[in-house]
C-alpha positions in Angstrom: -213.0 -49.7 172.6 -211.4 -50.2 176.3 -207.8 -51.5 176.5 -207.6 -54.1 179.0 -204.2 -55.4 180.2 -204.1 -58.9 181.6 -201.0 -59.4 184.3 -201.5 -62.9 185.1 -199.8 -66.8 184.1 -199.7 -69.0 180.8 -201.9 -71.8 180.0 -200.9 -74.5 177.2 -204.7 -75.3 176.7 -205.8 -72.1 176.5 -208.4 -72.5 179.1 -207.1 -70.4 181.6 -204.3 -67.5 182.1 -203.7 -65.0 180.2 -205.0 -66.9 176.8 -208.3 -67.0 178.4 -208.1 -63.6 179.3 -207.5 -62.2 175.8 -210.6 -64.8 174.8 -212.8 -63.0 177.9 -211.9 -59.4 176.8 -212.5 -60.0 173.2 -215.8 -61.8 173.5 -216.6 -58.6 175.4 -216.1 -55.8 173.7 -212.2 -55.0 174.4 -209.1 -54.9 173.3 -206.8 -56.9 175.4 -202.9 -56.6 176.2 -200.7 -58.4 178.2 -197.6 -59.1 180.5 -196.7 -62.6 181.5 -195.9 -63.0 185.4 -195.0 -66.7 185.3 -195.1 -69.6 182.7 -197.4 -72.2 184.0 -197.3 -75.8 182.8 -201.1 -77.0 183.6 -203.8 -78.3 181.6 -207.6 -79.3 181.9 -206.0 -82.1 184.1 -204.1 -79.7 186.5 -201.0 -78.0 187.4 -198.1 -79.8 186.7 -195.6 -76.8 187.6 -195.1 -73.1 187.2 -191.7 -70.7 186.6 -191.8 -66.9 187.8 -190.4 -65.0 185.4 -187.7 -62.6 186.8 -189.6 -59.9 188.3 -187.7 -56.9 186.4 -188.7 -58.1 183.3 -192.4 -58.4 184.6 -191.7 -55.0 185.5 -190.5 -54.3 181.2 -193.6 -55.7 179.9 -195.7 -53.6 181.9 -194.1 -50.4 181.6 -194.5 -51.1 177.4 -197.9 -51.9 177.5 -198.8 -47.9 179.4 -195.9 -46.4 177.7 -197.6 -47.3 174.4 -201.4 -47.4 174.7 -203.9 -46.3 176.9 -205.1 -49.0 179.7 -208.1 -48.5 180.6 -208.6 -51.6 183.0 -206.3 -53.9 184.5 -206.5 -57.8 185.3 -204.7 -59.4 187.9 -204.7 -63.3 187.8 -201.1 -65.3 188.7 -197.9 -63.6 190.0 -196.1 -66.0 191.5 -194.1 -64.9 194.4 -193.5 -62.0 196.6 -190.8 -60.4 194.8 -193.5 -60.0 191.3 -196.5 -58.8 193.4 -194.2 -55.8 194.4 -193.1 -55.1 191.3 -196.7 -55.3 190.1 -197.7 -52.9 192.7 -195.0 -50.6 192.3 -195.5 -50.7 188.6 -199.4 -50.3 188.8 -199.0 -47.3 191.3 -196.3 -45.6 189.2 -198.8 -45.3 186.0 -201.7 -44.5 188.1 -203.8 -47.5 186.7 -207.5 -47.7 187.4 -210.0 -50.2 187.7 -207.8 -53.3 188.4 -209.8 -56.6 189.4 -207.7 -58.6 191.0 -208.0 -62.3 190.7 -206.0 -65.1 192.9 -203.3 -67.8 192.6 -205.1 -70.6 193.6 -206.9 -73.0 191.1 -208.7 -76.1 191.7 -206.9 -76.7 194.9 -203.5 -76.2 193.3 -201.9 -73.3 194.7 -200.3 -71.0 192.5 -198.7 -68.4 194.8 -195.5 -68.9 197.2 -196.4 -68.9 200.4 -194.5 -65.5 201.1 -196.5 -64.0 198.5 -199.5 -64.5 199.9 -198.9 -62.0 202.7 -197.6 -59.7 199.8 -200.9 -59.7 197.8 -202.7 -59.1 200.6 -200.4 -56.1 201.8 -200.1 -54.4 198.4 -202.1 -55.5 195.8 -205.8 -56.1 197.4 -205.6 -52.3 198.6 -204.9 -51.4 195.0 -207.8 -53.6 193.7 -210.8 -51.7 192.6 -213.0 -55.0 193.1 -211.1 -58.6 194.1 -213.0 -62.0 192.7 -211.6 -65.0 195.2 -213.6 -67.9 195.5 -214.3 -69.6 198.4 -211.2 -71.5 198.8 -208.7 -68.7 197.2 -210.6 -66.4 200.3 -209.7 -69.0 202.8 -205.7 -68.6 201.8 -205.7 -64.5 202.0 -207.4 -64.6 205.2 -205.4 -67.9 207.3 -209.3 -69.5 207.7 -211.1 -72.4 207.4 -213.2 -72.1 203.6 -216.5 -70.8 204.1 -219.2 -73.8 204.5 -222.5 -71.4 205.0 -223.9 -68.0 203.9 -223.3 -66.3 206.6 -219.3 -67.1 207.0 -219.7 -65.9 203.4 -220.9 -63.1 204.6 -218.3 -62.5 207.1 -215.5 -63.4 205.2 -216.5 -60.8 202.5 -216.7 -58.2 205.0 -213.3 -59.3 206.4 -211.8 -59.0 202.9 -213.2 -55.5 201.9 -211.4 -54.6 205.2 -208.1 -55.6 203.8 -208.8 -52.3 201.5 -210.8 -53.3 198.0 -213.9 -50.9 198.1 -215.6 -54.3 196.4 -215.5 -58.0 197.0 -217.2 -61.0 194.9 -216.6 -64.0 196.9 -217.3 -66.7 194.7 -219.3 -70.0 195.4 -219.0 -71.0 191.9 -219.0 -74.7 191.7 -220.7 -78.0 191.5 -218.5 -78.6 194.4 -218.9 -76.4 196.9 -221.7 -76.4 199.8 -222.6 -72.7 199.8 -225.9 -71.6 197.3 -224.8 -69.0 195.9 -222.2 -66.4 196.0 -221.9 -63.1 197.8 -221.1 -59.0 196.7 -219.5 -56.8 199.1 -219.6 -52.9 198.7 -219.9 -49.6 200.5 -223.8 -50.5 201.3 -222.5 -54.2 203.0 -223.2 -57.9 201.9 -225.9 -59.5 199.7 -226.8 -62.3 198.0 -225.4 -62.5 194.2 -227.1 -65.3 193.1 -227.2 -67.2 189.4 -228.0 -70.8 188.7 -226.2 -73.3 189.1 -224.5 -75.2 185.5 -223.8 -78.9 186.6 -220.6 -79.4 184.0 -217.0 -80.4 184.3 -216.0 -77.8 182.1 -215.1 -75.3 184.9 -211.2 -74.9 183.9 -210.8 -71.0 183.8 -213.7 -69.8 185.7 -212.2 -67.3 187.8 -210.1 -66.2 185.2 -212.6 -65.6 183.1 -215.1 -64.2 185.2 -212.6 -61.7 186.4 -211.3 -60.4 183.0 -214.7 -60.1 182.1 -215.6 -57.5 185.1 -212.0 -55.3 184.0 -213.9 -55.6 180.4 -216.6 -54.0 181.8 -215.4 -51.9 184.4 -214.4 -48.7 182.9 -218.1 -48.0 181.6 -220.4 -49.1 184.6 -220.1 -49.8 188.0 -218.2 -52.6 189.8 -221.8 -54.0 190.9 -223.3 -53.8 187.6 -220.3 -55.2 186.1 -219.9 -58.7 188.4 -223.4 -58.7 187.4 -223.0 -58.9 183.6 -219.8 -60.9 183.8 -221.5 -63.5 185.9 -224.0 -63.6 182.7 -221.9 -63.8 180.2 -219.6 -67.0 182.4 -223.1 -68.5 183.2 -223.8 -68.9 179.2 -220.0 -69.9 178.7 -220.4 -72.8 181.1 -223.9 -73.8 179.3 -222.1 -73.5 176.1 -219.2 -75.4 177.2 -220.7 -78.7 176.0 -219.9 -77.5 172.6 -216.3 -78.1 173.5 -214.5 -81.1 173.1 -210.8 -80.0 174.7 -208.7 -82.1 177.2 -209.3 -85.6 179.2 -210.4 -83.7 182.6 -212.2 -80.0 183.7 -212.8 -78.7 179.7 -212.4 -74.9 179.6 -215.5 -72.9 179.4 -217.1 -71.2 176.0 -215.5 -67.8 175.6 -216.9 -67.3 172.1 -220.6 -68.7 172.7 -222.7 -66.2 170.9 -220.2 -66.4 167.8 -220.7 -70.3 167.5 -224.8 -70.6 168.8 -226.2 -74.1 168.6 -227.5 -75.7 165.3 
């Protein structure tokens, strides 16, 4: 069984952060650890607020999770501010991690990165990355644009991002919301189409968390581009299986543990 370490934010609801990464590695096979970067208040309603926690302590909780078992994939979701994402960096390069899928700090418009850390996870953790999983707004922030509105700025944002030093890029177009069809999969071979039907449902709260822990899930046995592909599966039957949910008054969380609870 892969060991998958989560270094992302908290969720009260469970929808998103690292308990929806332990949810997404468990429903898929792995063993999940993790290490808190900030405690985020935020439920299916939104943020409310978020505290970084002191960045050498972020620094602890990572150095006990590979000084005591083997990590065979890493997840990257919130870190807060600059000062984390270089300890993150420092502390990922130090132990010689692998396959690390780095997420973003931006959710449903609410921005969950300083401003001067934006520059800092570009700089040091997207060249880290093995694959990086923004969506379409979290790809406007790391590259200072306007959001992609067609396929081809999709296309050449992707390209723009896998520049930055990630040998793979899944931009994501993965909402009701947005304007774009489908999404897009950058690698050494260029751009294509990575397309999946569309689920028309509220109950999007933790996508991109989930979709991302799932790839690190999946990433140490196949390859990044097989991987997106099976982890867009399994999120497209979450978000089907979502309805099955009754949590929260706003975006409901998605179904981590669909195939355990299948419809009567």
């Amino acid at each position: 069984m892969h060991i998958v370490l989560s270094i992302a934010g908290t969720d009260p609801t469970s929808g998103a952060g690292v308990q929806a990464d332990l949810k997404a590695f468990t429903a898929i096979g792995a063993y999940g650890v993790t290490a808190a970067a900030a405690v985020v208040a935020q439920n299916t309603c939104g943020v409310r607020s978020f505290v970084p926690l002191d960045p050498s302590f972020v620094g602890k909780q990572i150095d006990a999770a590979f000084d005591d078992v083997r990590v065979d994939a890493v997840k990257i979701g919130i870190v807060a501010n600059a000062a984390n994402t270089e300890v993150v960096a420092d502390r990922l390069r130090q132990h010689e991690a692998e396959n690390i899928v780095l997420g973003n700090g931006t959710k449903s418009g609410d921005h969950l990165l300083d401003t001067d850390a934006v520059a800092a996870v570009r700089d040091t953790l997207v060249p880290l990355a093995t694959i990086i999983t923004p969506n379409l707004p979290e790809a406007a922030v790391l590259l200072d644009t306007e959001e992609a509105t067609t396929w081809q700025q999709m296309h050449d944002q992707g390209t723009r991002l896998r520049s930055l030093g990630s040998p793979w890029v899944l931009l994501r177009a993965d909402t009701s919301r947005t304007r774009c069809p489908t999404s897009t999969i950058c690698g050494p071979e260029g751009a294509r189409a990575f397309t999946a039907a569309r689920v028309e449902t509220l109950n999007d709260h933790g996508t991109g968390c989930t979709l991302s822990s799932a790839i690190a899930s999946l990433l140490p046995g196949h390859s990044a581009q097989d991987s997106a592909r099976q982890a867009k599966r399994y999120l497209h039957d979450a978000l089907i299986a979502s309805d099955l949910l009754d949590v929260g008054h706003g975006h409901g969380p998605v179904h981590h543990f669909h195939q355990l609870c299948p419809r009567e």
